[in-house]
C-alpha positions in Angstrom: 125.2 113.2 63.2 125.5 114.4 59.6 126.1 118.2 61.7 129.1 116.5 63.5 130.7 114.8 61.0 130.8 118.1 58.6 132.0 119.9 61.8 134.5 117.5 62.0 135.4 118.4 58.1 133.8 115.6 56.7 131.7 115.4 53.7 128.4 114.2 54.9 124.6 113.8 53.3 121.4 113.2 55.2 118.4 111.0 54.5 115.0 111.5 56.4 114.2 107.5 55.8 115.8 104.7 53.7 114.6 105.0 50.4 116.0 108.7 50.5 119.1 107.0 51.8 119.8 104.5 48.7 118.8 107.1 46.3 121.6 109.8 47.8 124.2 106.9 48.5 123.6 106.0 44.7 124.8 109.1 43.5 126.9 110.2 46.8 129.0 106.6 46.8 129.7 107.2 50.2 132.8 105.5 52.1 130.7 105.4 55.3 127.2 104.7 56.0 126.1 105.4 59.5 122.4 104.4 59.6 119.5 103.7 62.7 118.2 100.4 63.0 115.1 101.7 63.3 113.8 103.6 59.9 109.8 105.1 58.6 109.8 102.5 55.6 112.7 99.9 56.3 114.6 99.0 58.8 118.7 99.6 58.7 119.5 96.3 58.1 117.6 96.2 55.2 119.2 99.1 53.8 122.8 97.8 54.3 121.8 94.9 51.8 120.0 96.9 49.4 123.0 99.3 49.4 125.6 96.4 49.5 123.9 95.3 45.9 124.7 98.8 44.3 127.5 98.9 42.3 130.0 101.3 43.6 128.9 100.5 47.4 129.8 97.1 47.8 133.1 98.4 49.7 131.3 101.2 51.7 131.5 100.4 55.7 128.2 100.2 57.2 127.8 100.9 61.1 124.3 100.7 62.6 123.5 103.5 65.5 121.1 102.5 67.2 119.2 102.5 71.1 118.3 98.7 71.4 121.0 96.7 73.4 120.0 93.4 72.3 122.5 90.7 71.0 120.1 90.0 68.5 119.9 93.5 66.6 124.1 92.9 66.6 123.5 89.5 65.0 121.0 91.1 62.2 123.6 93.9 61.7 126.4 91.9 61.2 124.5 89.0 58.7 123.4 92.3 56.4 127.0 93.0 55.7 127.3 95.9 58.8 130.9 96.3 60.3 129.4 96.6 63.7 126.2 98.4 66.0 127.1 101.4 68.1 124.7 102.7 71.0 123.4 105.8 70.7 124.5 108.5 71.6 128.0 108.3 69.7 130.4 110.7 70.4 133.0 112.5 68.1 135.5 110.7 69.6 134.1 107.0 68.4 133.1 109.0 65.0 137.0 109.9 64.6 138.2 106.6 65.3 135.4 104.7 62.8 136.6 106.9 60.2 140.1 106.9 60.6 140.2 103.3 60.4 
């Protein structure tokens, strides 16, 4: 995704797992955080609130990617401060629009 997005002229960082994540959002103070509900050492719900407690990313957008269709994962994604839960795969098209808005 991070590929995409810079193909799309975006400015975009990578994490392997979510600890990596809140340490480059720290100093990257992104505008948008896509992130996978599922994660190696937390899961992405987790890591909206931990990144929502940052100072300088309370106002970041947080959309979850992720391959479970459940209402519930949408529910979790939503109370930890997410702006929504996309399927995977997105598509640039869905990318454009979530950024442009």
């Amino acid at each position: 995704m991070a590929e995409l997005l810079r193909a799309m002229g975006h400015e975009a960082q990578f994490a392997i797992n979510g600890t990596a994540a809140l340490a480059i959002a720290v100093r990257f103070k992104p505008e948008i955080v896509f992130v996978d509900l599922r994660l190696p050492d937390f899961d992405g719900c987790e890591l909206a609130r931990r990144m929502k407690s940052e100072a300088g990313l309370e106002s970041s957008r947080f959309f979850v990617i992720t391959g479970q269709t459940g209402i519930e994962e949408r529910e979790r994604a939503v109370e930890a401060g997410c702006d929504d839960l996309f399927l995977k795969p997105i598509d640039g098209g869905l990318l454009d629009r979530l950024i442009g808005s």
